[in-house]
N, C-alpha and C positions, 0 to 999 in steps of 0.2 A: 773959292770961298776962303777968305782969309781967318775965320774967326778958328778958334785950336782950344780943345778940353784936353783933361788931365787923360793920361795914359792908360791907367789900373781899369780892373774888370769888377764887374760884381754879379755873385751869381744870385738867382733869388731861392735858393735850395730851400728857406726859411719862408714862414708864412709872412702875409703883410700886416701884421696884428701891430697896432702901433702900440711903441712902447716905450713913450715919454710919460705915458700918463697912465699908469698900471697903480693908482691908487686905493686903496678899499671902499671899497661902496659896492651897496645892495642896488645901486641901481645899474641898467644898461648903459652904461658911460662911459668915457675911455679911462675912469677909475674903476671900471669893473675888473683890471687886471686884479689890483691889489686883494681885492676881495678874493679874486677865488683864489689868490694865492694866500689861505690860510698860515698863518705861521708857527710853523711847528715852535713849541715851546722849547726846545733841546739849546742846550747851552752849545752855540756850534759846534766847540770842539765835541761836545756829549754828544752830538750824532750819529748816525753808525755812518761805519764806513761802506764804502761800494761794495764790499762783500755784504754788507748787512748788520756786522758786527758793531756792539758800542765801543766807542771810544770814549777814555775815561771824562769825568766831567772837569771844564776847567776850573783850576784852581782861584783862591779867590771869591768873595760874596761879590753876590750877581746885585745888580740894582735894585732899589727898592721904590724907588722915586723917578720921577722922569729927569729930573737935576741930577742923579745918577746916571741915568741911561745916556742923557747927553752926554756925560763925561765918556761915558765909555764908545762913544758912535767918534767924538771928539781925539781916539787915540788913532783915527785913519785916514778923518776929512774937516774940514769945517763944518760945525754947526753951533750958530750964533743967535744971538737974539731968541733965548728961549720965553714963549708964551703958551699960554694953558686959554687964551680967550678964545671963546668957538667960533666969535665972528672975524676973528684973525683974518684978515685980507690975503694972505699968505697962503693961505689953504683956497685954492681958487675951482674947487668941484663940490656942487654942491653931492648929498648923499653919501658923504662920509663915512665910515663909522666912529660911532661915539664912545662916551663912557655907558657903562652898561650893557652893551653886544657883545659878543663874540670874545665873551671872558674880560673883558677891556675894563679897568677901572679908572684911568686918566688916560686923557689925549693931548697933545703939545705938537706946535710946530717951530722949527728951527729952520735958518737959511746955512745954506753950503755956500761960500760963496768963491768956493774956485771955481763949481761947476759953470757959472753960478746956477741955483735952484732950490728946491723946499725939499724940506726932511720934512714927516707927521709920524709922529711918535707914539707908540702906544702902548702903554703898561699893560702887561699880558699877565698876572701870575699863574692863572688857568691859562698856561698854554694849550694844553689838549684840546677843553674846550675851545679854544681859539683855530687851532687846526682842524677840527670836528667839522666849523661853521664855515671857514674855508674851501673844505674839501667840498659839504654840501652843496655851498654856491658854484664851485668849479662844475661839480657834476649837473647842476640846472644851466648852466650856460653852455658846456658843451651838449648835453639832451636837445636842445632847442637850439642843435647845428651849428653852434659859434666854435668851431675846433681850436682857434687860434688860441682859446681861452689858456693862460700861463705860458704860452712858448715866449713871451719876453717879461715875465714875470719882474717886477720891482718891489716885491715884499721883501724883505731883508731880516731875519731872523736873530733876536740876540736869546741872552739867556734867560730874563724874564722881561723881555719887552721885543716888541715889534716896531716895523716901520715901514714907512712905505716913501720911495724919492718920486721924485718929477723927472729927472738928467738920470739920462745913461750915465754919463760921468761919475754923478755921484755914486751908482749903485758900485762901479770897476772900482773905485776908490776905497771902498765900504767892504770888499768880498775879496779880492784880488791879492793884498799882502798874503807871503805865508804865513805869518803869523796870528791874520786876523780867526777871531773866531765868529762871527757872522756869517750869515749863508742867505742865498735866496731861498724860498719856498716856494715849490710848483706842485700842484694836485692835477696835471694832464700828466699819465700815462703814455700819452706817444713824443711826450719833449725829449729830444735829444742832447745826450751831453758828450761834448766831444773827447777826443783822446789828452791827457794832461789833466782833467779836472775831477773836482770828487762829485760823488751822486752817494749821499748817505740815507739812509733810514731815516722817516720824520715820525714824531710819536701817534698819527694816525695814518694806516695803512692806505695806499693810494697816492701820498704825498713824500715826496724826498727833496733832500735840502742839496743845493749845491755851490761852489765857486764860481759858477758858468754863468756869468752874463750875457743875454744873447738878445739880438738889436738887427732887426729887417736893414738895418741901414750901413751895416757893419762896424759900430762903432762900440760896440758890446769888446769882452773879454780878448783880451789878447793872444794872438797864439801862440799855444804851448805846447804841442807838439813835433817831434823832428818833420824835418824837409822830407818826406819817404822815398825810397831808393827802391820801387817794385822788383827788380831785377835780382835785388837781397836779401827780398821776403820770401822765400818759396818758389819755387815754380807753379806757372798757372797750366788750369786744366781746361778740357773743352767748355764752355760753358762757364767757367768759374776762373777769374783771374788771381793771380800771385796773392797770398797773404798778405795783409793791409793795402790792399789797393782795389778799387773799384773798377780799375783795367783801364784803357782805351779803345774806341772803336776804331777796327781795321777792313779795309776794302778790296775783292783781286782786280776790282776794274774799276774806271771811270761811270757803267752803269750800276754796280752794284753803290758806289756812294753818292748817285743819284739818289737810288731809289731809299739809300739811309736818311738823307735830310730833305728830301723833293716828295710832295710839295709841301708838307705838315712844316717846315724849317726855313726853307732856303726855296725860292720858286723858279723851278727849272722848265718853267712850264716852257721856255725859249731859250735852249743851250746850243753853246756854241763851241768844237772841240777845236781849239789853233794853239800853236806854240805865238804868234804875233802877241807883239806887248797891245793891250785895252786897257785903257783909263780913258778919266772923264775931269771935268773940272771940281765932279763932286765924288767924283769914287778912284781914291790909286790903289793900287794893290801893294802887297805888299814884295812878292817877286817882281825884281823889275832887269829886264833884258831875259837873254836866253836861258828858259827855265832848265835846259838839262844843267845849267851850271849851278844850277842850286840845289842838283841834286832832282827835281819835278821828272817824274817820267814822263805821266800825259799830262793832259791841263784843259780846261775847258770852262767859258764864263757862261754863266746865267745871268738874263736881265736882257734888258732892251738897248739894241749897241749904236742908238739914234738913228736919225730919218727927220721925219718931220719934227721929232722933238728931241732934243739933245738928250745923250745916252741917262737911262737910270734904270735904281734896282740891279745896280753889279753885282756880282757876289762869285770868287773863283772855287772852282775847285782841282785838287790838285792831288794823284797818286802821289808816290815818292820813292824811289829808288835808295836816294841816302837821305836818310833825315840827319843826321849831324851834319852834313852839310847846308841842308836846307834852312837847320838852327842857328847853326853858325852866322850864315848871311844874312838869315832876319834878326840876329842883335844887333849885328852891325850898324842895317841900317832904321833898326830903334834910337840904338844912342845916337847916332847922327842926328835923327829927328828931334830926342831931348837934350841935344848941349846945344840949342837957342836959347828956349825957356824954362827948359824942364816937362814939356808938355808937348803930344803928339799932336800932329793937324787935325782938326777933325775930321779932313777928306783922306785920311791916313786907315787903311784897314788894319787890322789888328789879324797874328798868323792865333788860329787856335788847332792844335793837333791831335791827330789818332798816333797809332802805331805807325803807319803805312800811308797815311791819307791828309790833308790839313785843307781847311775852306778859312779863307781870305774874304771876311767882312767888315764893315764899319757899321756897320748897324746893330743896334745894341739888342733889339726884341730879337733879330734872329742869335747872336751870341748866348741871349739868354736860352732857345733853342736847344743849341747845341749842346751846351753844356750838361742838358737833361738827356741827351745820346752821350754821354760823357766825354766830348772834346773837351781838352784844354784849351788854358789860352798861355803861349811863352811870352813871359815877362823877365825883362831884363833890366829895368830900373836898378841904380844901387840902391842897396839896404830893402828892397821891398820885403812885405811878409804879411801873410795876411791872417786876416782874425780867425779867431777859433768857429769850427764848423765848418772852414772851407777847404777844400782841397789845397793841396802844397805839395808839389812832387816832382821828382829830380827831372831835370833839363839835360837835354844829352850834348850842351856845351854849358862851361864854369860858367858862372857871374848869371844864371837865368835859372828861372821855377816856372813850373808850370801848374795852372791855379785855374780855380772858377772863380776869384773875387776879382770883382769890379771895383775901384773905389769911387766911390762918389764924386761926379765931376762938378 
């Protein structure tokens, strides 16, 4: 198979709650985001801080007008063509909210057009109220099983106006600068916000504002966190690994890391233990020749290694004696792979590792798998890095991280 995707991983640690379209509306729509993401009426920087504490209000009168608001949306991103008509084209859900809901006394819409996409603008001076009706709605969508409700929240909070985008774009645009004082607003209780960003107090309990864009698709908030170096957080204990790290899975044999990813993962229902090189014209692995040189103590493939129908369902797995070795060789022969195009084969497996242990697949459902047994995957792209909420952590050779983000191929 000649055809070849982008290298990066993606984990889907994050729900599937789509979040282009987190617009305000009382109805079940995919503007249902904006709605339950009530917006707290706090002057961003007036929000508290992750400890809970306010921080002071910012300096400067707040808008009083939506031609205000725009100016002030307009110090981060584009937004042009401001209109106040409700049949604006540009506002493309129906179920809105209006003037008159949820504290709102004018509604406008503006286009960004780096993203490109819609801003809908909402004079809030009852913010409270405004976060009150938010929260409510959050809490009727999540009652009625919808949990996804606000983990990709696009309400964006100013100091007396709200809004809600269409583009991930726009919202990083909008929340991202240090200096900006906007924030999203989220009323789910189990949203996570990762390490680098703020989670402040909103003026109703339940609801907190943050810098944290966050996008099933990884196109949300950039990461801001260091590369973590587990080895210089702490020492780990039984059960509980090193400070800031989630650990890696480690195996004393080739059955016990069967029985970690087989068969719920990886399906070993037909393993085969050989040091011989096995590929296929749709599966290579990623060790190639004598594995004790890469460091592999044992090694053994799962999958069907052809007969009547040419081999499929490869997947290796592999103890390891030296992993810096094993690391070392699989950069190697990644960059070789990307100084063609830039882009790994698709019949290329990708190495993702434990402490002790690593499985060798190209199949993205099973990588997704693993990653929830907390495999890595080493990535050695230059410059990679990946968005906030995803693992990022030291490679036991320079120039490589090891991550659960996938980028989108």
């Amino acid at each position: 198979m000649s055809s070849r995707r982008k290298t990066p991983m993606r984990l889907q640690r994050i729900s599937a709650a789509t979040a282009t379209l987190a617009a305000l509306t009382t109805l079940a729509t995919a503007c249902e985001d904006p709605k339950k993401n009530g917006t707290p009426a706090q002057s961003p920087a007036a929000a508290a801080t992750a400890s809970g504490q306010a921080s002071p209000p910012t300096a400067g009168p707040a808008p009083a007008t939506l031609a205000g608001a725009q100016a002030h949306v307009q110090k981060y991103t584009s937004c042009e063509n401001l209109s106040t008509d409700p049949n604006d084209r540009r506002v493309p859900l129906s179920g809105f909210i209006g003037a008159g809901d949820w504290g709102i006394t004018e509604r406008g819409v503006c286009t960004d057009k780096k993203a490109p996409g819609e801003i809908v603008l909402f004079l809030t001076p009852d913010m409270k109220a405004f976060q009150q009706a938010a929260k409510d709605n959050a809490a009727k969508l999540i009652a009625e099983g919808r949990g996804e409700t606000d983990r990709a929240s696009r309400t964006v909070v100013g100091p007396t106006f709200a809004l809600t985008v269409l583009e991930t774009a726009t919202a990083v645009s909008l929340v991202d600068p240090p200096n900006s004082d906007l924030r999203i607003l989220s009323c789910n209780p189990d949203v996570f916000v990762p390490e680098g960003f703020k989670k402040e107090k909103a003026l109703v309990e339940g609801c907190f504002l943050t810098d944290y864009v966050n996008s099933p698709d990884g196109q949300g908030s950039p990461h801001r966190g260091t590369v973590r170096d587990p080895s210089t957080e702490g020492s780990a204990e039984p059960g509980r690994p090193g400070a800031g790290s989630q650990g890696l899975p480690s195996a004393g044999s080739l059955d016990e890391l069967k029985k970690m990813v087989s068969p719920h993962t990886v399906d070993c229902t037909k393993m085969t233990v050989t040091d011989e090189p096995v590929q296929s014209i749709d599966y290579m692995p990623v060790v190639d020749g004598s594995p004790r040189s890469w460091g592999v103590k044992q090694r053994a493939i799962c999958g069907e290694l052809g007969g009547e129908r040419r081999a499929h369902n490869l997947n290796w797995l592999d103890t390891v004696s030296d992993m810096k070795t094993l690391q070392t060789k699989a950069k190697a022969a990644q960059l070789a792979d990307l100084q063609d195009d830039g882009r790994l084969k698709a019949t290329a497996s990708k190495l993702l590792v434990g402490t002790n242990i690593a499985v060798e697949t190209n199949n993205e459902s099973i990588r997704r798998g693993l990653y929830q047994l907390q495999f890595l995957y080493l990535n050695c792209e230059t410059g990679f890095t990946a968005p906030a909420g995803y693992r990022l952590e030291k490679a036991q050779v320079e120039g490589c991280v090891l991550t659960n983000y996938e980028r989108p191929s």
